[in-house]
N, CA, C and O atoms as CSV, one atom per row, in Angstrom:
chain,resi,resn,atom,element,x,y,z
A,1,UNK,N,N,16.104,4.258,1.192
A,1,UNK,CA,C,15.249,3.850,0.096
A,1,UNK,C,C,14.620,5.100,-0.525
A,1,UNK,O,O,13.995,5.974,0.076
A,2,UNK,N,N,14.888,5.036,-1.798
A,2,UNK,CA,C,14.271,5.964,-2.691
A,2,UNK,C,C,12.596,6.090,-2.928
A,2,UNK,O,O,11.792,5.348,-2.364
A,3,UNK,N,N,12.306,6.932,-3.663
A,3,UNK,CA,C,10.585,7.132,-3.756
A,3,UNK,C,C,10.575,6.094,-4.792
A,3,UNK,O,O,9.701,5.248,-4.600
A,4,UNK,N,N,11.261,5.927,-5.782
A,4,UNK,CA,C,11.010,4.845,-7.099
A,4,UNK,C,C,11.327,3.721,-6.289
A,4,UNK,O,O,10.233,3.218,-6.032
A,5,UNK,N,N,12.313,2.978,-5.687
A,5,UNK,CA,C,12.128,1.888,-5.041
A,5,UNK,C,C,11.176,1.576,-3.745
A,5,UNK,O,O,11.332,0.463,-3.243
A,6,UNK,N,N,10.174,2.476,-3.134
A,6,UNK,CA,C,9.652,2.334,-2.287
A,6,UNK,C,C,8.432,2.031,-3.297
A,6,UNK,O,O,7.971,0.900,-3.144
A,7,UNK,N,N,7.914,2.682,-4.138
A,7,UNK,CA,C,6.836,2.786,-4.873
A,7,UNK,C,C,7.023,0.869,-5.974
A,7,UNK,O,O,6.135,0.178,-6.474
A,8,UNK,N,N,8.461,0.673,-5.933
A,8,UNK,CA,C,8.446,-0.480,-6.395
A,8,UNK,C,C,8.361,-1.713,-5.825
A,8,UNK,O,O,8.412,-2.762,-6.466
A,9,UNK,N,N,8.229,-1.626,-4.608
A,9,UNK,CA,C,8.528,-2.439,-3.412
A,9,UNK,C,C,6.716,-2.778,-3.289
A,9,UNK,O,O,6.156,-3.789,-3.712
A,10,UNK,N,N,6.119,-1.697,-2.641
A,10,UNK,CA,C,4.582,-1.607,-2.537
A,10,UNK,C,C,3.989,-2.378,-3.727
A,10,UNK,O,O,3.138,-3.263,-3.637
A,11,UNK,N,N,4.411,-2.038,-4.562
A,11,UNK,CA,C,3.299,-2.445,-6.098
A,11,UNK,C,C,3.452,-3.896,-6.459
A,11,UNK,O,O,2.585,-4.539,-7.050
A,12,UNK,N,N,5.111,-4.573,-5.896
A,12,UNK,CA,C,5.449,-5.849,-6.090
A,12,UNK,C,C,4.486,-6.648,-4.624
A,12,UNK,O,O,4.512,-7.878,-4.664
A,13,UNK,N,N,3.842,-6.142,-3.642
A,13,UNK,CA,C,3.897,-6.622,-2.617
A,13,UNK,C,C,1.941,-7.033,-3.290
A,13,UNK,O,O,1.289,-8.073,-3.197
A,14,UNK,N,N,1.647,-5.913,-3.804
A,14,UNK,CA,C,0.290,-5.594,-4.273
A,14,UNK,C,C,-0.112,-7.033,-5.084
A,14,UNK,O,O,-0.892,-7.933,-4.771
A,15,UNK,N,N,0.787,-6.845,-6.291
A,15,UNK,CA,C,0.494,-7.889,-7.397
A,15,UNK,C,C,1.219,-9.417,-6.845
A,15,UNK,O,O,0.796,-10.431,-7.401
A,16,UNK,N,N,2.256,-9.573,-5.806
A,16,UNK,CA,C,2.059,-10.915,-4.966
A,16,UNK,C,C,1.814,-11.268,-4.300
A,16,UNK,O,O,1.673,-12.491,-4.299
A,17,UNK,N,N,1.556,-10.520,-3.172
A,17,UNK,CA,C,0.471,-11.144,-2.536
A,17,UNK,C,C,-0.915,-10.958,-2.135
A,17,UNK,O,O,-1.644,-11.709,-1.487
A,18,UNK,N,N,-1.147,-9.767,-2.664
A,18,UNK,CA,C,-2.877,-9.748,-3.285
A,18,UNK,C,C,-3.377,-10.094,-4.131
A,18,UNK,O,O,-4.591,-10.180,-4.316
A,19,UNK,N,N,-2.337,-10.418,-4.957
A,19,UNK,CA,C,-2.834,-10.705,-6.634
A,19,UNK,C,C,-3.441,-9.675,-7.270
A,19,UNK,O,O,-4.183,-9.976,-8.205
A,20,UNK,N,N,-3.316,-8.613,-7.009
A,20,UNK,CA,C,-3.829,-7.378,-8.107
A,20,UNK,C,C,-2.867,-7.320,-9.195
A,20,UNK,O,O,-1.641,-7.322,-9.308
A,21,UNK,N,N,-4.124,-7.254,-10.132
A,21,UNK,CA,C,-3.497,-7.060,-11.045
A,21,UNK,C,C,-2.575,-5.782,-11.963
A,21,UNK,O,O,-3.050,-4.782,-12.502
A,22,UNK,N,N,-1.389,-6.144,-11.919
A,22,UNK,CA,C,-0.406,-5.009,-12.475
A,22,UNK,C,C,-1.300,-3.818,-13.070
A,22,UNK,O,O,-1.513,-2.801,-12.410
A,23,UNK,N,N,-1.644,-3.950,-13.947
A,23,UNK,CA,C,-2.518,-2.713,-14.839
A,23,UNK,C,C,-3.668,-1.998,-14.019
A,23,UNK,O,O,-4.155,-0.899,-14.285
A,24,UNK,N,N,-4.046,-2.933,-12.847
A,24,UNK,CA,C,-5.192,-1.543,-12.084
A,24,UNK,C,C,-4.268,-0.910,-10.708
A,24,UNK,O,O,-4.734,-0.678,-9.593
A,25,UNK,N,N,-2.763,-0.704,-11.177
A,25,UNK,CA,C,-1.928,0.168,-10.065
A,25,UNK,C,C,-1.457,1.058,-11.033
A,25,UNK,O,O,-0.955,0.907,-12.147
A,26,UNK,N,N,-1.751,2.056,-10.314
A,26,UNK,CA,C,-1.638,3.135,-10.811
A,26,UNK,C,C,-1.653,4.394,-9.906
A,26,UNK,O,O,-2.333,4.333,-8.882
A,27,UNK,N,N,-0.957,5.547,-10.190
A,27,UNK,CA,C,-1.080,6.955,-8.872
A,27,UNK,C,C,-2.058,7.238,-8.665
A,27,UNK,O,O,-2.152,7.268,-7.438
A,28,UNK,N,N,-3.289,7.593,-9.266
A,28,UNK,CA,C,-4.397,7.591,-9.016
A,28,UNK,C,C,-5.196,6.457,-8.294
A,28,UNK,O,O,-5.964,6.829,-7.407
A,29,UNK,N,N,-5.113,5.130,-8.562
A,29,UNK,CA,C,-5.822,3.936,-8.634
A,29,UNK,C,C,-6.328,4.023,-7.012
A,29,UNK,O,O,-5.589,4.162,-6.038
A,30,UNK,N,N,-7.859,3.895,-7.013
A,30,UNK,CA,C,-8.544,3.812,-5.485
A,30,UNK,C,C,-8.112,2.642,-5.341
A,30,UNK,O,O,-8.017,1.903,-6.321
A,31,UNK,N,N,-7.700,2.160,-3.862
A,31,UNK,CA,C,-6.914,1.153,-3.073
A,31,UNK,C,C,-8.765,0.179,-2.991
A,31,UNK,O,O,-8.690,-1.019,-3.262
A,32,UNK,N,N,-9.789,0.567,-2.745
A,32,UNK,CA,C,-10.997,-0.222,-2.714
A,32,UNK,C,C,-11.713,-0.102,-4.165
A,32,UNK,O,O,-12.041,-1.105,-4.799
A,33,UNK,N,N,-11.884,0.976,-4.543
A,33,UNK,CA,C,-12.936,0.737,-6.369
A,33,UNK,C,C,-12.215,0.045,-7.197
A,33,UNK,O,O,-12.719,-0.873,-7.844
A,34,UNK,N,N,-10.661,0.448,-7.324
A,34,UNK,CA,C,-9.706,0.484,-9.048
A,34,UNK,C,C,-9.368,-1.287,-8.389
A,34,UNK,O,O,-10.032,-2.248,-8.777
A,35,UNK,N,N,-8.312,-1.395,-7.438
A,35,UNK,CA,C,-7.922,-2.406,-7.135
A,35,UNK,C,C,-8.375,-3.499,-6.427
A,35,UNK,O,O,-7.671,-4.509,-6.404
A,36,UNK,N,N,-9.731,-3.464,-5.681
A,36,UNK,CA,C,-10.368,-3.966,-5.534
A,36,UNK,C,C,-10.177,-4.549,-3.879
A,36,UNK,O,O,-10.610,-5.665,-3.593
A,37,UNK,N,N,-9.617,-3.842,-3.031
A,37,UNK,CA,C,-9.044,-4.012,-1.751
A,37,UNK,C,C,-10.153,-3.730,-0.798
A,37,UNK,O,O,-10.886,-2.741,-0.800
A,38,UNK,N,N,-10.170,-4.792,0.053
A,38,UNK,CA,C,-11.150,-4.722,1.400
A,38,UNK,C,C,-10.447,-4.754,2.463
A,38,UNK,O,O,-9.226,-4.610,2.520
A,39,UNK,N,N,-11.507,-5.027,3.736
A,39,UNK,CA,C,-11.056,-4.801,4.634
A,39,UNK,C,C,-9.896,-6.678,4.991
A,39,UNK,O,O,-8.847,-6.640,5.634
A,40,UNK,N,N,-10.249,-7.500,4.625
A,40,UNK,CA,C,-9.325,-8.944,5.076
A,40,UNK,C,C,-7.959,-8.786,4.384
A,40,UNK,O,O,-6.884,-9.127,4.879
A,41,UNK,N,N,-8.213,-7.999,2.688
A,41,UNK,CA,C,-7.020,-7.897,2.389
A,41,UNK,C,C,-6.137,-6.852,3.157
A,41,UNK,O,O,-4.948,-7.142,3.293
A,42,UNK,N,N,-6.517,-5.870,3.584
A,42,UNK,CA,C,-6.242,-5.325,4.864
A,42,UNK,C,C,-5.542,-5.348,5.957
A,42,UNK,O,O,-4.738,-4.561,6.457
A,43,UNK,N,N,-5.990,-6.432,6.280
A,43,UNK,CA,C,-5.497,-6.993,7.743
A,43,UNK,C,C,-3.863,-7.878,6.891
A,43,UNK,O,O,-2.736,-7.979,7.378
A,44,UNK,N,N,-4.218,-8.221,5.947
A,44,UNK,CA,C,-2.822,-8.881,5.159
A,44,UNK,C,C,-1.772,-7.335,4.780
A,44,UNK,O,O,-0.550,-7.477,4.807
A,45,UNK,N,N,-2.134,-6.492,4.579
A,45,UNK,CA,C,-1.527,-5.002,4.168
A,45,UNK,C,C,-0.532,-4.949,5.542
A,45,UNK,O,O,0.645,-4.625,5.697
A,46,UNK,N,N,-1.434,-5.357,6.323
A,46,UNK,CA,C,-0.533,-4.401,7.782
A,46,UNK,C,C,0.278,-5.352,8.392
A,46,UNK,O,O,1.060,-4.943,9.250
A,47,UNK,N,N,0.248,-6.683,8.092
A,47,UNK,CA,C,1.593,-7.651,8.228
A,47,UNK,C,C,2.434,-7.748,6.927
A,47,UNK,O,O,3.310,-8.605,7.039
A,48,UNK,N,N,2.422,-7.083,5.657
A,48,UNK,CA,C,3.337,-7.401,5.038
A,48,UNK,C,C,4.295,-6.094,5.043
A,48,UNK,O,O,5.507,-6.183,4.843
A,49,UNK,N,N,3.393,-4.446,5.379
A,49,UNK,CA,C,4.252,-3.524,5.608
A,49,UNK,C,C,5.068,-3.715,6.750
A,49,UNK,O,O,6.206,-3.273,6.597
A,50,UNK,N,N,4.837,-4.234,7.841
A,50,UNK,CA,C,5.107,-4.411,9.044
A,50,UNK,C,C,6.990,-5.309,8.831
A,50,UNK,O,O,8.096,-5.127,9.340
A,51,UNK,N,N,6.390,-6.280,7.775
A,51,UNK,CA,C,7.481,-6.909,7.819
A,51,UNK,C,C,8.539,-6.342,6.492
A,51,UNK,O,O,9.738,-6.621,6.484
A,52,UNK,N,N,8.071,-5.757,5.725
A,52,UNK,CA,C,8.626,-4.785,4.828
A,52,UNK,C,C,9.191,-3.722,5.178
A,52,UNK,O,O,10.308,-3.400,4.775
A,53,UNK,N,N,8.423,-2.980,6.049
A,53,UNK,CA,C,9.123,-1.249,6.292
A,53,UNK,C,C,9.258,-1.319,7.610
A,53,UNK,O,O,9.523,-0.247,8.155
A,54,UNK,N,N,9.146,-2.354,8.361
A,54,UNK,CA,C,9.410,-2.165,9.944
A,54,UNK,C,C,8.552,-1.175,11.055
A,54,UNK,O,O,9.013,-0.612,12.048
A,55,UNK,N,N,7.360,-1.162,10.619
A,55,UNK,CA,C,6.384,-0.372,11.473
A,55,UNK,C,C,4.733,-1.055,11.062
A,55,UNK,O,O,4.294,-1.571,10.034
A,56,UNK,N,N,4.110,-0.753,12.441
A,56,UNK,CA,C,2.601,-1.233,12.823
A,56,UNK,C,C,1.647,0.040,11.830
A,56,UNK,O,O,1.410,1.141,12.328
A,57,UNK,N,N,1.289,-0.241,10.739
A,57,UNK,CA,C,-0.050,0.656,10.323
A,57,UNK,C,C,-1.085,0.958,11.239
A,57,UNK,O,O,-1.686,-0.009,11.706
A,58,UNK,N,N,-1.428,2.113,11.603
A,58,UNK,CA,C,-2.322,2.354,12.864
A,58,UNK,C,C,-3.722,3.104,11.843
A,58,UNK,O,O,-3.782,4.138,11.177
A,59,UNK,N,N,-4.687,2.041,12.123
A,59,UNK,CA,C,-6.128,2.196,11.334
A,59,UNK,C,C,-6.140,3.928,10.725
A,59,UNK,O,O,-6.002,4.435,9.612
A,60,UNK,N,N,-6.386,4.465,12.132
A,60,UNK,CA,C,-6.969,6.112,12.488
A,60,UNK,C,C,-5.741,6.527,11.491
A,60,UNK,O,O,-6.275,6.928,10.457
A,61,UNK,N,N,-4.460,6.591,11.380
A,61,UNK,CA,C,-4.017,7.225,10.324
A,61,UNK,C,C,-4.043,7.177,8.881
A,61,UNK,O,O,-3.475,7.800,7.984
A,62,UNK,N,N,-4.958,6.152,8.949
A,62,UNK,CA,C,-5.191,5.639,7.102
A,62,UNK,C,C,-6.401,6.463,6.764
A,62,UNK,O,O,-6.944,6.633,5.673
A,63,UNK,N,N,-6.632,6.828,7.687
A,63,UNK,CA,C,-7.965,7.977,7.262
A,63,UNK,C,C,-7.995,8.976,6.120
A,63,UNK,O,O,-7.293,9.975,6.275
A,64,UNK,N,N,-8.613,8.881,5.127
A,64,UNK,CA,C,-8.105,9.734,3.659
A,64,UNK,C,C,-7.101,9.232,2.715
A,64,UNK,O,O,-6.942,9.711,1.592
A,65,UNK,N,N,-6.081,7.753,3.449
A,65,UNK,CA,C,-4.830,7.289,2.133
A,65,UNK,C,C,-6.082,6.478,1.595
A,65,UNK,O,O,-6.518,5.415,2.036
A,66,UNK,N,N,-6.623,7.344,0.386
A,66,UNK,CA,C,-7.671,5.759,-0.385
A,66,UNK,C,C,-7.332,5.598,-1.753
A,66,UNK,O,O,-8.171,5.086,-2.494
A,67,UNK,N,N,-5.842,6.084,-2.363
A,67,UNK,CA,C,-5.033,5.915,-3.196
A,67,UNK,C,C,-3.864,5.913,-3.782
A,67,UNK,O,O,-3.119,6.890,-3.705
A,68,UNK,N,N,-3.571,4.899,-4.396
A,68,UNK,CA,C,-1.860,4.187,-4.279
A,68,UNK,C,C,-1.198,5.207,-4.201
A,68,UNK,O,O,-0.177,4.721,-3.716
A,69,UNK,N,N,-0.941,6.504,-4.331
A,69,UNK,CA,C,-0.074,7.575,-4.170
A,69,UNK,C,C,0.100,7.731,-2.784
A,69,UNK,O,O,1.198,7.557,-2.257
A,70,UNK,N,N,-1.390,8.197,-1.858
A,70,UNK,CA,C,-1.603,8.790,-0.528
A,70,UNK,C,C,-1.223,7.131,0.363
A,70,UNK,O,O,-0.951,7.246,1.558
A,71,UNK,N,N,-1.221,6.341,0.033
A,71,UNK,CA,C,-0.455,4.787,0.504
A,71,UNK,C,C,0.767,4.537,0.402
A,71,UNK,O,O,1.254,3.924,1.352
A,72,UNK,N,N,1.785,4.947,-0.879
A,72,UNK,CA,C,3.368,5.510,-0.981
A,72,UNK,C,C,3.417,6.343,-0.082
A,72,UNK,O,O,4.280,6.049,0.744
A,73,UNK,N,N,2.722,7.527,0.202
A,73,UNK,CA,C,3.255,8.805,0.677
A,73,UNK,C,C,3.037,8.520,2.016
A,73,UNK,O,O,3.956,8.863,2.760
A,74,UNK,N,N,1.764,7.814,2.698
A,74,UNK,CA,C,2.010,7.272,4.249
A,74,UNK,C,C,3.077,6.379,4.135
A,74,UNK,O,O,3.993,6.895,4.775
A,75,UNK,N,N,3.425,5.393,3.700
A,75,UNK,CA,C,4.381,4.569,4.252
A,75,UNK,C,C,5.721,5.491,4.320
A,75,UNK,O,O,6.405,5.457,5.343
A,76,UNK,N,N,6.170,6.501,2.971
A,76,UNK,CA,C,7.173,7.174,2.972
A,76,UNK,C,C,7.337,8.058,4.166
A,76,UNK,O,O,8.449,8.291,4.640
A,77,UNK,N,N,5.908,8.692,4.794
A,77,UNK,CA,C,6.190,9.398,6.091
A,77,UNK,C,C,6.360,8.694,7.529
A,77,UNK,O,O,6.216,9.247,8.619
A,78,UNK,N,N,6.636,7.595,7.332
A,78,UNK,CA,C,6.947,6.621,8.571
A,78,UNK,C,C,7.841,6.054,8.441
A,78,UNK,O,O,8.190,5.331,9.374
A,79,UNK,N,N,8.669,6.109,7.183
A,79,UNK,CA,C,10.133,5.177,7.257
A,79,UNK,C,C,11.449,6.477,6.928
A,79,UNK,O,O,12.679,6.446,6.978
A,80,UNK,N,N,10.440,7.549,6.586
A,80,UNK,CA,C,11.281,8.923,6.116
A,80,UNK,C,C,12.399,9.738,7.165
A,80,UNK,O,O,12.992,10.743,6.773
């Protein structure tokens, strides 16, 4: 899987089953201010990557991903 289809994969997962809305994803976009993500939607993040990219999100490494880029670029360094 490519960076454009990984990045397309995430953003489709975003706007169905979080319901964010298309226009506040963006490379920049904060995963909690822009898009509006907490901690329950959260706990939904780490069963849909899980069943998407085939690996457990481990809290302590999300430390600093707090935007849709640094959230591509962790998932890309665990399926890479």
């Amino acid at each position: 899987m490519n960076r454009t289809e990984l990045e397309e994969k995430v953003k489709n997962f975003l706007i169905e089953d979080l319901e964010i809305d298309e226009d506040k994803i963006f490379p920049e976009a904060k995963l909690k201010d822009d898009m509006g993500i907490d901690s329950l939607d959260f706990v939904d993040i780490v069963v849909i990557v899980e069943r998407n990219f085939g690996f457990k999100i481990k809290p302590e490494e999300m430390a600093g991903v707090d935007t849709y880029t640094k959230f591509c670029d962790y998932i890309e360094s665990k399926i890479g």
